[in-house]
C-alpha positions in Angstrom: 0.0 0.0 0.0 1.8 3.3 -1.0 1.8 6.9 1.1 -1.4 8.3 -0.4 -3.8 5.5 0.1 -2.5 5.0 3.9 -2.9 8.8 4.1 -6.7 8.4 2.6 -7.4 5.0 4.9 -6.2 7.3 7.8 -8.4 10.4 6.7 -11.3 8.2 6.4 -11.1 6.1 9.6 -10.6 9.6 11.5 -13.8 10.8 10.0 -15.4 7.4 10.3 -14.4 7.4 13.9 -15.8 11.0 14.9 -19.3 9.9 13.4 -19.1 6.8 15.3 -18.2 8.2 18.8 -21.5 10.7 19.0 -23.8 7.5 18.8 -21.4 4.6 19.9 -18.1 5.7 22.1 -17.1 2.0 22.1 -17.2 1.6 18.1 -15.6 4.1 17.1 -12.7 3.5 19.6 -12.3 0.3 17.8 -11.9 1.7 14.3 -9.3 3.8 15.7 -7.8 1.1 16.9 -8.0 -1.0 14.0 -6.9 1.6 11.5 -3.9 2.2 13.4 -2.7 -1.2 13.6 -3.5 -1.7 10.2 -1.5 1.7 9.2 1.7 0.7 11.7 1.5 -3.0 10.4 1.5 -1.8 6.8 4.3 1.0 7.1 6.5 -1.7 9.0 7.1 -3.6 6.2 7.9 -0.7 4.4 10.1 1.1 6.7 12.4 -2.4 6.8 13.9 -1.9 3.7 15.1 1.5 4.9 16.1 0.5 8.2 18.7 -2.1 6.4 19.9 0.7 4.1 20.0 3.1 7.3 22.3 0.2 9.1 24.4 -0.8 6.4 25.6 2.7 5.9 26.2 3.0 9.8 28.1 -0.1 9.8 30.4 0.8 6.9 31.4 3.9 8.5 34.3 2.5 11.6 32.5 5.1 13.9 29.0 4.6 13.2 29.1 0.7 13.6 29.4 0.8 17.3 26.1 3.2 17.1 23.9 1.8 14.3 22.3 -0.5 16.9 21.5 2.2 19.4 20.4 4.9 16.8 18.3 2.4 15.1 16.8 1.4 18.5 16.3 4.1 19.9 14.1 5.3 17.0 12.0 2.9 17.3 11.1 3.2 21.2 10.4 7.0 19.7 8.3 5.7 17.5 6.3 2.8 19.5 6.4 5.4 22.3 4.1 7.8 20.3 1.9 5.3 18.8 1.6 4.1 22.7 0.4 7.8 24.0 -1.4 8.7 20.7 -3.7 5.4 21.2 -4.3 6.4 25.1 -5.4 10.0 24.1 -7.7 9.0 21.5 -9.1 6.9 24.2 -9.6 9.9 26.5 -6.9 8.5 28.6 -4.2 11.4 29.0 -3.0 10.3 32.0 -2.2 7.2 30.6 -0.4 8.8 27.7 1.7 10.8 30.1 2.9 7.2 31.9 3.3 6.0 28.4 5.9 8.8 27.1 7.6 8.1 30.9 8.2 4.5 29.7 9.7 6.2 26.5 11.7 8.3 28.1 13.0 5.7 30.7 13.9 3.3 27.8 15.9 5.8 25.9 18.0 6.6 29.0 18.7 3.0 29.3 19.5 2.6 26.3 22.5 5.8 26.0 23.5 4.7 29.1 26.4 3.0 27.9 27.2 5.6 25.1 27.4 8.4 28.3 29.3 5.8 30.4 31.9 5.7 27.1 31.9 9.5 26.7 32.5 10.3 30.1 35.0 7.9 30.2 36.9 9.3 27.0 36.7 12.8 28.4 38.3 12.1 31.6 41.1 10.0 29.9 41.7 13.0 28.0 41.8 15.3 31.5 44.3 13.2 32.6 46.6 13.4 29.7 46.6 17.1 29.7 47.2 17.2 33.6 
């Protein structure tokens, strides 16, 4: 499925949806729902493709090896973190959207932990050869 007909099966599930919710909350959650897996199943196979192209460069450059895994990761927590918090808002949940984009944020730290450890690391070796 290319960009313009996910656009127009996004467009019309949105409109879909708003129609549903005056008379039937519950439905039209639903069609949200569905829609949006559908889209994010969809663009997943496209985005693959990239994602290899994306990692192949990284791993040819010597510096960018080390960090291709972490990059690619850490878009993709981005990513799942929206789609996490945009689902809980359209459900009227911003609370739980909030809690969601915490889990984000949490799992990004993790995951440049060990990239600060190494920089901090680097810096200070360099402090001491000056000193």
């Amino acid at each position: 499925m290319n960009t313009d007909a996910l656009l127009a099966l996004t467009v019309t599930a949105a409109l879909l949806a708003v129609l549903l919710r005056h008379r039937h909350p519950e439905q039209g959650l639903m069609l949200s729902l569905a829609a949006g897996v559908l889209v994010l199943v969809t663009l997943l196979g496209q985005v693959t493709p990239l994602l290899d192209s994306v990692r192949a460069l990284l791993q040819d450059n010597p510096v960018g090896g080390q960090y291709a895994d972490v990059l690619l990761k850490g878009v993709g927590i981005c990513l799942l973190t929206q789609a996490a918090a945009d689902t809980c808002r359209d459900a009227g949940e911003n609370a739980l959207a909030g809690k969601a984009e915490l889990v984000g944020k949490t799992a990004l730290l993790l995951l440049a932990l060990p990239l600060f450890e190494q920089v901090l690391t680097q810096a200070l070796d360099l402090m001491k050869g000056l000193g």
